[in-house]
The first five atom37 places (N, CA, C, CB, O) and aatype in JSON, in Angstrom:
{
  "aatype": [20, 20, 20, 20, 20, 20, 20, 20, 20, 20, 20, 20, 20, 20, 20, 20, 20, 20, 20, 20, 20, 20, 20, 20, 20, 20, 20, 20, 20, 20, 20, 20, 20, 20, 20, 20, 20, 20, 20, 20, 20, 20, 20, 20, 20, 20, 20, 20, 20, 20, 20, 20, 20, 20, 20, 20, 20, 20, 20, 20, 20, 20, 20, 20, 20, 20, 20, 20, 20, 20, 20, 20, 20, 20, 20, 20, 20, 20, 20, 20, 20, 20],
  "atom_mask": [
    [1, 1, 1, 1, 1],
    [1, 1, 1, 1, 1],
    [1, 1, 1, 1, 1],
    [1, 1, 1, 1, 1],
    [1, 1, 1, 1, 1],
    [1, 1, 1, 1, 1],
    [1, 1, 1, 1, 1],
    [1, 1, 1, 1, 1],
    [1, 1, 1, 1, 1],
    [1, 1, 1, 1, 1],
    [1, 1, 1, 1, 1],
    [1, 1, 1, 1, 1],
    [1, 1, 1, 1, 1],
    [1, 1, 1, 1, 1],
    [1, 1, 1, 1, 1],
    [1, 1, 1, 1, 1],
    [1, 1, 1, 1, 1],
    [1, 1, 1, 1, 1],
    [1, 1, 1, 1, 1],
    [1, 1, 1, 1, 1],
    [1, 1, 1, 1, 1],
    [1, 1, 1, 1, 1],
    [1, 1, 1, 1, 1],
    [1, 1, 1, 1, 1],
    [1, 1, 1, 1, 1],
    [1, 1, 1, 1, 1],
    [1, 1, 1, 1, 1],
    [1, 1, 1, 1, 1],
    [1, 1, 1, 1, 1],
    [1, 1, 1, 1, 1],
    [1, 1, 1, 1, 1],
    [1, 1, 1, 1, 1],
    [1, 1, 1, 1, 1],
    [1, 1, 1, 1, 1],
    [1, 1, 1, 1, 1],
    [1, 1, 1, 1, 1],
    [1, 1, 1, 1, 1],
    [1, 1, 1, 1, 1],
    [1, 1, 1, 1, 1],
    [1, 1, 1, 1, 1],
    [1, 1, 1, 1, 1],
    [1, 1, 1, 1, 1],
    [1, 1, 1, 1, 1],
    [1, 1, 1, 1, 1],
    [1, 1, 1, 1, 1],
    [1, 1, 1, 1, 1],
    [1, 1, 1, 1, 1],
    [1, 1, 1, 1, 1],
    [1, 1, 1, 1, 1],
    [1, 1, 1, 1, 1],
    [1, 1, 1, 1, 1],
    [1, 1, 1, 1, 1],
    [1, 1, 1, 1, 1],
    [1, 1, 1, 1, 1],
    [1, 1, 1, 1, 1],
    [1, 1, 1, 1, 1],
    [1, 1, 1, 1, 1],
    [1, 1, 1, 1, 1],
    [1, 1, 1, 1, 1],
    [1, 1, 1, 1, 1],
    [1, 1, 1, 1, 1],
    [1, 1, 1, 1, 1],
    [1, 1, 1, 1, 1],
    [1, 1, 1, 1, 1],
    [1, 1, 1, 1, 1],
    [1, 1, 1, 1, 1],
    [1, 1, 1, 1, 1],
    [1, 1, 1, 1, 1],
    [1, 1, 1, 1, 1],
    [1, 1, 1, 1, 1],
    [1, 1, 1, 1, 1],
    [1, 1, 1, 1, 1],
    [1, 1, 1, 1, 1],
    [1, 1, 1, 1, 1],
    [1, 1, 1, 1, 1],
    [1, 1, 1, 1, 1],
    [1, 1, 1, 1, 1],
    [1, 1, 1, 1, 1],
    [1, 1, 1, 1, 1],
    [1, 1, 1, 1, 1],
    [1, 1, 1, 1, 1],
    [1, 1, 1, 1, 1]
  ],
  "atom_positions": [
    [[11.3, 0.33, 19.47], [10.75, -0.31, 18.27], [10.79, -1.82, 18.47], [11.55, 0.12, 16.96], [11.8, -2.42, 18.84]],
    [[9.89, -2.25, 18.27], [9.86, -3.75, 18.56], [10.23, -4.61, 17.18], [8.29, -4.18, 19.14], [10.09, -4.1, 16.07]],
    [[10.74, -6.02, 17.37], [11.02, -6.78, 16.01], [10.01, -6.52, 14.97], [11.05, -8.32, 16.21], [10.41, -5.82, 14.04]],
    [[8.71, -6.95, 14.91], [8.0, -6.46, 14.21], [8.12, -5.2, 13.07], [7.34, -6.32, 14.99], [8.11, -5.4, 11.86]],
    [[8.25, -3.91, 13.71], [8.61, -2.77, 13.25], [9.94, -2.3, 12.61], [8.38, -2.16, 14.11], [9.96, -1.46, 11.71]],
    [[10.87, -2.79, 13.05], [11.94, -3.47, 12.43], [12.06, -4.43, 11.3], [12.38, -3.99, 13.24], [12.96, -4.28, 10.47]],
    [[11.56, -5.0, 11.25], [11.77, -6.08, 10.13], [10.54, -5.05, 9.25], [11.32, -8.17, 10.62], [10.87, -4.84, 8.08]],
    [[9.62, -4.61, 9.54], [8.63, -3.94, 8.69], [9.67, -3.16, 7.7], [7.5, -2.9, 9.59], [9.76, -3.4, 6.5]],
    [[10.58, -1.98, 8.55], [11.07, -1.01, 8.44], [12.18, -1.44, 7.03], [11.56, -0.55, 9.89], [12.36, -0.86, 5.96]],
    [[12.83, -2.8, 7.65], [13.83, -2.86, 6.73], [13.05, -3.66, 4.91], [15.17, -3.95, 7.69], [13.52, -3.61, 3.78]],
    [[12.06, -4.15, 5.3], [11.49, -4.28, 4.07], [10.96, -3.38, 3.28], [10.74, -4.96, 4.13], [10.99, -3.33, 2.05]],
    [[10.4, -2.57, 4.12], [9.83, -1.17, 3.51], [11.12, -0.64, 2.56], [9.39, 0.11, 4.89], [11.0, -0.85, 1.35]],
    [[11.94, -0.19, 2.88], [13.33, 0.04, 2.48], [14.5, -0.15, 1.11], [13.71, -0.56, 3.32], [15.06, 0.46, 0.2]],
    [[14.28, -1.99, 1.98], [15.55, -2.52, 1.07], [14.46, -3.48, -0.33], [16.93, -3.92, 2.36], [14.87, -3.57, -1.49]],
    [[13.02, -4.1, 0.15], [12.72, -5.13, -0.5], [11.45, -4.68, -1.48], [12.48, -6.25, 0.49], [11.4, -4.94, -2.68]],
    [[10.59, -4.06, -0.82], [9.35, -3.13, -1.18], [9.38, -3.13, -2.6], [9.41, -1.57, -0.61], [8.61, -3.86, -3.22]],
    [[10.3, -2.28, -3.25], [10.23, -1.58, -4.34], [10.42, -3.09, -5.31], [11.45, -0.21, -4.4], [9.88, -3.04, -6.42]],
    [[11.01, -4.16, -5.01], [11.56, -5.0, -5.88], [10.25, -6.13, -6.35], [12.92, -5.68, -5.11], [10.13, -6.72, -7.42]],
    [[9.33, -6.2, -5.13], [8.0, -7.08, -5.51], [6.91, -6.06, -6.16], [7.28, -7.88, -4.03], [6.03, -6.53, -6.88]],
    [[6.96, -4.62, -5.88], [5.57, -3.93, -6.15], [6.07, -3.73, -7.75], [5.12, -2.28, -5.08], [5.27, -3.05, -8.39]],
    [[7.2, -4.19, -8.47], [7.85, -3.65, -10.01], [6.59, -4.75, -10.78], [10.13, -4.17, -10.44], [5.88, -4.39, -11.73]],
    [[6.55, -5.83, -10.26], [5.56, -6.87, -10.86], [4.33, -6.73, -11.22], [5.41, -7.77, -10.18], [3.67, -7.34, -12.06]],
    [[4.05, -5.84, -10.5], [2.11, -5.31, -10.29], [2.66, -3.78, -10.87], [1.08, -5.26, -7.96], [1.88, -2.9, -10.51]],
    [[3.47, -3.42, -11.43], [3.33, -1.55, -11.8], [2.56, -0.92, -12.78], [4.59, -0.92, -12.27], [1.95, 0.15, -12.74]],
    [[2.72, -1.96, -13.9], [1.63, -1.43, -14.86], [0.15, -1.58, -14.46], [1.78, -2.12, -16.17], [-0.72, -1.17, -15.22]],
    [[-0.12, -2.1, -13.4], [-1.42, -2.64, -13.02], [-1.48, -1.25, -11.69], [-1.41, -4.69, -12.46], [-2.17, -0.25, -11.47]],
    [[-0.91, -1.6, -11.38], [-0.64, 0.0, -9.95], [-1.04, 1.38, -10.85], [1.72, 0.35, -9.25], [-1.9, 2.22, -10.58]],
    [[-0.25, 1.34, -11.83], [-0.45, 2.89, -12.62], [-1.77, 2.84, -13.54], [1.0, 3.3, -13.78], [-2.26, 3.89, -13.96]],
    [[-2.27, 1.73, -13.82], [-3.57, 2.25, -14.26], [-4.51, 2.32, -13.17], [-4.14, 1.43, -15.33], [-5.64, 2.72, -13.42]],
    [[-4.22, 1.99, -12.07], [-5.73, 1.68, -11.05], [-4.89, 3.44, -10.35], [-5.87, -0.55, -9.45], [-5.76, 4.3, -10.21]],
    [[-3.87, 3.79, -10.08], [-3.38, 5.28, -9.8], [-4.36, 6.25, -10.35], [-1.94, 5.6, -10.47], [-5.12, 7.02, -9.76]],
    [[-4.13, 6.0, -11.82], [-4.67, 6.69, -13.09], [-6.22, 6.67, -12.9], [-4.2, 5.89, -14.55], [-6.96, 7.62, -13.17]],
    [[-6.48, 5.87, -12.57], [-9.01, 5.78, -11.9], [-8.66, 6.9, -10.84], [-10.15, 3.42, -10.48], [-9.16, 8.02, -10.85]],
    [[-7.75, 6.46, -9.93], [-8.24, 6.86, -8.85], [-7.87, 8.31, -8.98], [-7.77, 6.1, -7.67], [-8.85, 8.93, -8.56]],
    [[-6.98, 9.12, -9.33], [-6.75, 10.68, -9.6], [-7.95, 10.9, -10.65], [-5.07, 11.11, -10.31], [-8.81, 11.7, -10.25]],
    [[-8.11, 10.46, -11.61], [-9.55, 11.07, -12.52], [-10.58, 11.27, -11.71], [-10.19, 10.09, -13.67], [-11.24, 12.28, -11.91]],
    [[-11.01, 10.28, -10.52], [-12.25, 10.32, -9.99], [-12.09, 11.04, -8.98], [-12.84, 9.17, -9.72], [-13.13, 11.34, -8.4]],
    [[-10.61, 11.65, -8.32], [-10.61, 12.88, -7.31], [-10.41, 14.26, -7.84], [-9.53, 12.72, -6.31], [-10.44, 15.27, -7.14]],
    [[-10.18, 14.22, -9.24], [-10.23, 15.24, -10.07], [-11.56, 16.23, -10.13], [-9.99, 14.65, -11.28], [-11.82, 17.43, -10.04]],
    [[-12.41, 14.64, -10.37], [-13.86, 15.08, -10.88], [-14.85, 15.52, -9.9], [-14.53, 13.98, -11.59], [-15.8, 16.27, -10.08]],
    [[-14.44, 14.85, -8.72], [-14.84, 15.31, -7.5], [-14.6, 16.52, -7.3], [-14.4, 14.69, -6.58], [-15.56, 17.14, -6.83]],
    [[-13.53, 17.19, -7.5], [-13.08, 18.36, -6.86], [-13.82, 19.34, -8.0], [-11.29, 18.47, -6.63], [-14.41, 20.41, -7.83]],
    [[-13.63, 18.76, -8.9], [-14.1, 19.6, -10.14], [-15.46, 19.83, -10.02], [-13.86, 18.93, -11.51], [-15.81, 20.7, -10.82]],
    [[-16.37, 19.4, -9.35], [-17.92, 19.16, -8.99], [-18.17, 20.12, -7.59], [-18.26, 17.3, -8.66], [-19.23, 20.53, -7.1]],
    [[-16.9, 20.27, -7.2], [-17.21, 21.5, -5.7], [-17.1, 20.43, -4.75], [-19.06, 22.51, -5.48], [-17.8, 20.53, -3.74]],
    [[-16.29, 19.35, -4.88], [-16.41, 18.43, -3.62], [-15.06, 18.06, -3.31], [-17.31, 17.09, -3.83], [-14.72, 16.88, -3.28]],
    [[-14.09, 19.21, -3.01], [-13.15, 19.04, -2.53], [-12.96, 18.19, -1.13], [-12.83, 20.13, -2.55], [-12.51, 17.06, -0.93]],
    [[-13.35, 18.89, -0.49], [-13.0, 17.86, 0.69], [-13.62, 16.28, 0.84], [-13.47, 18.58, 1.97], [-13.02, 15.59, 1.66]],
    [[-14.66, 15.71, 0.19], [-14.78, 14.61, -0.31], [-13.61, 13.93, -0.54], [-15.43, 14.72, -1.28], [-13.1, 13.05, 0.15]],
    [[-13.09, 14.58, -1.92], [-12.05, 14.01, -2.86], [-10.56, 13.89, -1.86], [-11.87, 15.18, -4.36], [-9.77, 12.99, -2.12]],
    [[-10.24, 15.01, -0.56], [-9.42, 15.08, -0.12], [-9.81, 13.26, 1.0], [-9.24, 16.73, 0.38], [-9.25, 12.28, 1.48]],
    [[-10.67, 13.67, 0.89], [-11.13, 12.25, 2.5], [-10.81, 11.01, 1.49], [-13.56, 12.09, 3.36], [-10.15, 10.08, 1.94]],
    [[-11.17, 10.97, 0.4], [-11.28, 9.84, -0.6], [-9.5, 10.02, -0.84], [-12.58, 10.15, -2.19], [-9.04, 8.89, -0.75]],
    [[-8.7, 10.74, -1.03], [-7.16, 10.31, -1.17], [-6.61, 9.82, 0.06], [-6.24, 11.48, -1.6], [-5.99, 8.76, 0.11]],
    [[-6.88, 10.71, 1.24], [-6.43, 10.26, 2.83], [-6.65, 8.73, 3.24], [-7.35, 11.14, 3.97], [-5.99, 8.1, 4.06]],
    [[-7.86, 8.24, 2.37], [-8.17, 6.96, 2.8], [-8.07, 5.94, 1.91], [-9.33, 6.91, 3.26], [-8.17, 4.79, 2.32]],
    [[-7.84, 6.21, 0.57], [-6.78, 4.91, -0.18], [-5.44, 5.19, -0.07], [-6.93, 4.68, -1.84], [-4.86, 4.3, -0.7]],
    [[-4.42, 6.16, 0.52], [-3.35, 6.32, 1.16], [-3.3, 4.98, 2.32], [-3.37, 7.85, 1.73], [-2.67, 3.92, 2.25]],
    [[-4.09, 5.41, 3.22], [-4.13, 4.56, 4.71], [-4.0, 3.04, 4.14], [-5.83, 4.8, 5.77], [-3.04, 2.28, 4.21]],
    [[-5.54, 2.81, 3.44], [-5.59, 1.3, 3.06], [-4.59, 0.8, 2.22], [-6.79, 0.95, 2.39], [-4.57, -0.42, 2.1]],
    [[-3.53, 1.63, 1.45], [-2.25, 1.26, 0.92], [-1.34, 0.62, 2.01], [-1.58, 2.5, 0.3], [-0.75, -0.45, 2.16]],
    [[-1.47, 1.49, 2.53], [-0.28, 1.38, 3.7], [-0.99, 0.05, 4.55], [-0.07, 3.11, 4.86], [-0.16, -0.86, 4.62]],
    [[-2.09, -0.25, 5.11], [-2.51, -1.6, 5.7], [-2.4, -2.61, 4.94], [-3.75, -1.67, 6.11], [-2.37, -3.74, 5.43]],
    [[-2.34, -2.42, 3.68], [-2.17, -3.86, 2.36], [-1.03, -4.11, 2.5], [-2.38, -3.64, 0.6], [-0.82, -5.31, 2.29]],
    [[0.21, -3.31, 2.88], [1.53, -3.5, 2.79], [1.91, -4.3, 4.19], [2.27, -2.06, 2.56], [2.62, -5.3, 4.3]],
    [[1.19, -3.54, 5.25], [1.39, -4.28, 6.76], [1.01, -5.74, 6.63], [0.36, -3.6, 8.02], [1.72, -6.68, 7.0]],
    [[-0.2, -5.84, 6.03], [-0.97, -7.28, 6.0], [-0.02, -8.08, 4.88], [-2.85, -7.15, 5.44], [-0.01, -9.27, 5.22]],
    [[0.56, -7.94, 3.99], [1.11, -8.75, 3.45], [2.66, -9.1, 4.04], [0.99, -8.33, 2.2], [3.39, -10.09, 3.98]],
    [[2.74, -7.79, 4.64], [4.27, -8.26, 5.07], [4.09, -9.21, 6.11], [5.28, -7.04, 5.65], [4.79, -10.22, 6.08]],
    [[2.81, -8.97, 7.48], [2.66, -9.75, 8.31], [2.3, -11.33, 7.45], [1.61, -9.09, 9.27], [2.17, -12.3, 8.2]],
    [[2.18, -11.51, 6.36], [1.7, -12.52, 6.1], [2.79, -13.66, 5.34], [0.57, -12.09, 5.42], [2.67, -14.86, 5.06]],
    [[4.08, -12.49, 5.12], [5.13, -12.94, 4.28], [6.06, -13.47, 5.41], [5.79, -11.75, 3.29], [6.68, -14.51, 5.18]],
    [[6.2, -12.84, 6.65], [6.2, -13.52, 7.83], [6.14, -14.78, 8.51], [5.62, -13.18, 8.16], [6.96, -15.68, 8.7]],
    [[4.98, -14.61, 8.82], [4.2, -15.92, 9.25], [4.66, -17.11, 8.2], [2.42, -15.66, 9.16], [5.03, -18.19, 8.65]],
    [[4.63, -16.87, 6.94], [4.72, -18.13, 6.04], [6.3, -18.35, 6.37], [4.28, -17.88, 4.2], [6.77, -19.46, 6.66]],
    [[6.97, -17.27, 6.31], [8.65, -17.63, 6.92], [8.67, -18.41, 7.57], [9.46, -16.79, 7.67], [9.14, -19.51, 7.26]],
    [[8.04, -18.08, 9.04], [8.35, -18.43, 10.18], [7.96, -20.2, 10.03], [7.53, -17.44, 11.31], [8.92, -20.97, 10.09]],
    [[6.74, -20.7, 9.87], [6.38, -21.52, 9.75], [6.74, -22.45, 8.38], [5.39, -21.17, 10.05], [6.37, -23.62, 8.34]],
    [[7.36, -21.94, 7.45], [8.37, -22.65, 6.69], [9.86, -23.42, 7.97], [9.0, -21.22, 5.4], [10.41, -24.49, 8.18]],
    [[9.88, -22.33, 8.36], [11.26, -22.46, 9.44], [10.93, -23.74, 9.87], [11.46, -21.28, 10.88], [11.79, -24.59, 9.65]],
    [[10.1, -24.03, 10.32], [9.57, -25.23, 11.33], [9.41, -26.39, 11.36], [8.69, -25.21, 11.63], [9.36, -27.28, 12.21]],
    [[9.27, -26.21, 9.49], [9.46, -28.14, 8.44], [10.7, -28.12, 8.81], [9.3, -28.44, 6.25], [11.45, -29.04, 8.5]]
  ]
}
């Protein structure tokens, strides 16, 4: 595991839960679109649609989290440097 993945790992973990509390009521209503509209999908005979459409705002969750952490990073690092 390289530093990177490590430091990912331990934020994922210990820090994660403590910045995403800020955005939750905003998380649970955009949750709340997005299950109605895989509901309705499925409900329409378009299951596997609706399954491709959860698999892939899963993924792009998970890259919003990489990209910000890489970005919470970088601003560290280069704070470090003043």
């Amino acid at each position: 595991m390289d530093l990177f993945e490590a430091l990912y790992a331990y934020a994922m973990t210990t820090r994660f839960d403590t910045y995403a509390l800020r955005d939750e009521k905003e998380r649970e209503e955009s949750e709340k679109m997005v299950r109605r509209a895989i509901e309705e999908l499925k409900n329409c005979g378009m299951g596997d649609a609706a399954g491709r459409m959860e698999d892939g705002f899963t993924e792009l969750a998970c890259l919003d989290r990489r990209g910000a952490f890489w970005a919470g990073l970088t601003i560290g690092m280069e704070l470090n440097r003043l």
